[in-house]
C-alpha positions as a Markdown table, in Angstrom:
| # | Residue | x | y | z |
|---|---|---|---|---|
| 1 | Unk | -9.7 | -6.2 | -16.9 |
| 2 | Unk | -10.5 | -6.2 | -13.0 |
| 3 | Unk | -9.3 | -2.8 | -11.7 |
| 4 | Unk | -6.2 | -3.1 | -10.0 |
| 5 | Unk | -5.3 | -1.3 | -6.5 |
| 6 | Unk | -2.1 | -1.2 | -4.1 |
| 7 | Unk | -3.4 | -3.5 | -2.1 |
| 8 | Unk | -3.9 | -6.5 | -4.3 |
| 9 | Unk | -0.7 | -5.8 | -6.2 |
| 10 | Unk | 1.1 | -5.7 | -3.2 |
| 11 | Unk | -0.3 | -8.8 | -1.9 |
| 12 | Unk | -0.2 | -10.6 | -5.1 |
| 13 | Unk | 3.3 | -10.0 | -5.6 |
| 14 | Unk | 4.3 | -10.7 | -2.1 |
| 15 | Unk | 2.8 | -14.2 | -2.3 |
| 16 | Unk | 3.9 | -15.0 | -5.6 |
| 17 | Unk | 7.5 | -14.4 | -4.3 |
| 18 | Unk | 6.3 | -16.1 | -0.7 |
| 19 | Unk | 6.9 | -13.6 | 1.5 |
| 20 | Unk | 5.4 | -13.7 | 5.2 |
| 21 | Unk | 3.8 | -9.8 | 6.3 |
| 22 | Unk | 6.6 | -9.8 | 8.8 |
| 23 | Unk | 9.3 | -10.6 | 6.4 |
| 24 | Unk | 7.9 | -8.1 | 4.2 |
| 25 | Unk | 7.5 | -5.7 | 6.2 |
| 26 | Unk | 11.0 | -5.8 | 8.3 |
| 27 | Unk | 12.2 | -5.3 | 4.4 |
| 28 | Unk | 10.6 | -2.0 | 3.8 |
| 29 | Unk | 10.9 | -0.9 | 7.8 |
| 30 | Unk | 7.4 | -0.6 | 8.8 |
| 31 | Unk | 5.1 | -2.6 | 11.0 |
| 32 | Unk | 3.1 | -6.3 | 9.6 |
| 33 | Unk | -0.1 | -4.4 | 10.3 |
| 34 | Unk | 1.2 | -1.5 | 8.1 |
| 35 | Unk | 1.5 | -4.2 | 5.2 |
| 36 | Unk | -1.6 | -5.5 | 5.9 |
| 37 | Unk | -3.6 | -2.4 | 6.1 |
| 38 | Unk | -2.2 | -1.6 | 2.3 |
| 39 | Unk | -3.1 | -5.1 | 1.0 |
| 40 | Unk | -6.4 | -4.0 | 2.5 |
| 41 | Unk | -6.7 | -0.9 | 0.8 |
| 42 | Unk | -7.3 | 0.9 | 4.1 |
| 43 | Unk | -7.2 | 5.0 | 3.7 |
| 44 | Unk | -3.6 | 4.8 | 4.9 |
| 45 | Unk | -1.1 | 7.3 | 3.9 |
| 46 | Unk | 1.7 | 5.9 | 1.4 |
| 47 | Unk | 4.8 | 7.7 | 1.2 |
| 48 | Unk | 6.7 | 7.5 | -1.8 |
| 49 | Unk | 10.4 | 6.1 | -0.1 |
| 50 | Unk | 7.7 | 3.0 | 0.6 |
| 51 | Unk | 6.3 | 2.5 | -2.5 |
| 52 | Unk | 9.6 | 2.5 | -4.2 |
| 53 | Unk | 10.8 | 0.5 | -1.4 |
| 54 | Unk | 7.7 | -2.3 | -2.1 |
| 55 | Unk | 8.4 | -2.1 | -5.5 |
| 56 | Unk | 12.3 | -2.7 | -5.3 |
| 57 | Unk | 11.3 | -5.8 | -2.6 |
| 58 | Unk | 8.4 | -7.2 | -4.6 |
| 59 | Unk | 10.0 | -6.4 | -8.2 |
| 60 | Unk | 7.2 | -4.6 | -9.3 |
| 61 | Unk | 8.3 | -2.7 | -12.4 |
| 62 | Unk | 7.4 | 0.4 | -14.6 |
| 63 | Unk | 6.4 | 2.5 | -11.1 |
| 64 | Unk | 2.9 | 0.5 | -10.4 |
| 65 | Unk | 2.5 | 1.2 | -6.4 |
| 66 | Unk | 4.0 | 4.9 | -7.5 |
| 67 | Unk | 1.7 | 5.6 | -9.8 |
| 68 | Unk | -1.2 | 4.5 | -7.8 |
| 69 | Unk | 0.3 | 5.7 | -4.7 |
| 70 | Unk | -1.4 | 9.6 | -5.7 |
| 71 | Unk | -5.0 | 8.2 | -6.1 |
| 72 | Unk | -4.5 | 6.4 | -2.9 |
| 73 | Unk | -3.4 | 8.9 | -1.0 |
| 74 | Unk | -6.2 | 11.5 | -2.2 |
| 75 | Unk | -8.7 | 8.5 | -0.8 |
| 76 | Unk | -7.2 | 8.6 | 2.3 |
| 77 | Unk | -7.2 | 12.4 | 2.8 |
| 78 | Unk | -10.6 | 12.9 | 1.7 |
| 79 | Unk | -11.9 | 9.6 | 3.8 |
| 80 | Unk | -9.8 | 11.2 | 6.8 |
| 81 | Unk | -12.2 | 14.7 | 6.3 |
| 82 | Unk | -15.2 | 13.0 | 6.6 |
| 83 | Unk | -14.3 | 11.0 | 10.0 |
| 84 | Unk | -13.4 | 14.7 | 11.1 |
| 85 | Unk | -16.4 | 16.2 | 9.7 |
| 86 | Unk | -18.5 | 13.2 | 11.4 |
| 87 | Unk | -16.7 | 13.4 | 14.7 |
| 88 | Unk | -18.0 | 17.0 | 15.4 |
């Protein structure tokens, strides 16, 4: 089985219930580009009020994006160092 991220169950389950990235994201009260840079699997930060939020909006159950949202995170930090370390 294909390895699963945030970012393609988020955008999975937003266009299975046909959701536009605006209307998603005026649900969860964050910005379209916000959305899409999740879907991407950019090294954003994801707090855990929006990933319960995403999965109350998308009904995702059993915690998926919450779960995931740790790993994630840990990419981001560790992807944000090495920008840092490159920078100077």
């Amino acid at each position: 089985m294909k390895n699963r991220t945030i970012g393609t169950i988020v955008k999975s389950a937003r266009i299975l219930r046909t959701l536009s990235l605006q209307d998603l994201a005026k649900r969860v009260k964050v910005t379209p580009g916000y959305i899409s840079h999740i879907e991407r699997d950019d090294p954003v930060h994801l707090s855990e009020r929006l990933a319960k939020c995403l999965e109350k909006e998308l009904k995702i159950t059993a915690r998926r994006i919450t779960n995931l949202m740790w790993q994630h995170n840990v990419h981001a930090l560790r992807y944000d160092r090495t920008r840092r370390k490159k920078a100077s």
